[in-house]
N, C-alpha and C positions, 0 to 999 in steps of 0.2 A: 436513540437507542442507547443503553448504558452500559459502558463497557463489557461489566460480565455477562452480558446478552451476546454479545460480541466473542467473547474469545470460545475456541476451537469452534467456528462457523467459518465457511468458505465464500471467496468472494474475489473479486478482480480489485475491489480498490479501496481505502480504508478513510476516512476524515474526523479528525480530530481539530473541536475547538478551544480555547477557554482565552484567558487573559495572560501575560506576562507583565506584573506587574498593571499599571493602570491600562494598558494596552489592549485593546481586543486580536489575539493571533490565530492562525490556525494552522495546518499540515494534514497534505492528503499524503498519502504514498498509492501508487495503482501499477498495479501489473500488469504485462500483454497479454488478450487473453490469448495469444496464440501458445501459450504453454498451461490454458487453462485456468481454473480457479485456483485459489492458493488458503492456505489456512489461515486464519487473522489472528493477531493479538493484538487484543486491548484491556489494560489496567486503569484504575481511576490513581493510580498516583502518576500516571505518564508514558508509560511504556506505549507504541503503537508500531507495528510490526506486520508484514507479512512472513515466513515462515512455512518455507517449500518441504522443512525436513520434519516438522513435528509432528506426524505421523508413522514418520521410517525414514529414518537414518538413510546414507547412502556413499557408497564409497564405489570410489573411481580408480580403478587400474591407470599405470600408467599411460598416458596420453589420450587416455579419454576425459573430455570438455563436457562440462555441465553449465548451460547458459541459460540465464531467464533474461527479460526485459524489463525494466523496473522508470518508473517516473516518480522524482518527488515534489511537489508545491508546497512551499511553505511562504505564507499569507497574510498580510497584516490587515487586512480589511474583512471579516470573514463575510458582513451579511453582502458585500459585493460579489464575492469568490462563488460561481458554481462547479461542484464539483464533479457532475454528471457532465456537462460541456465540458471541462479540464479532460476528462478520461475519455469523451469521445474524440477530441481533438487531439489527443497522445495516440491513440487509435489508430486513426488516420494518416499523420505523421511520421511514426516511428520506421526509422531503417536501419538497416545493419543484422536486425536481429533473424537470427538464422537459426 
């Protein structure tokens, strides 16, 4: 899919491939979905993001906490790397998140 397909679509987890240099790299970032889908960005010059607030803003009185779960992989092997097993395995795993 290419990036401007990508940006303002929702989704739990995002993978971005290409090279650095001679290098083949890559970078997932995935969110828990226990806070749900989240809005994604991606650009073809690099930019890859998820992005809780780009539909509404949000501001917090004092002592109220705004917490998401966030995993990132970054990869220097990509055609090894899956990233649907990475995000169910984050899945799984994840604690603390409250």
């Amino acid at each position: 899919m290419e990036s401007d397909s990508v940006f303002d679509t929702d989704g739990y987890w995002i993978d971005c491939r290409g090279r650095m240099g001679p290098n083949p790299v890559g970078i997932a970032i995935m969110a828990h979905p226990r806070f749900g889908e989240q809005p994604l960005i991606a650009r073809p010059y690099g930019t890859l993001a998820h992005n809780p607030f780009m539909r509404q803003g949000r501001h917090l009185a004092p002592g109220e906490v705004f917490r998401r779960g966030y995993s990132v992989w970054a990869y220097d092997c990509p055609d090894g790397f899956d990233a649907a097993a990475a995000f169910n395995l984050f899945v799984n795993t994840v604690v603390g998140v409250s």
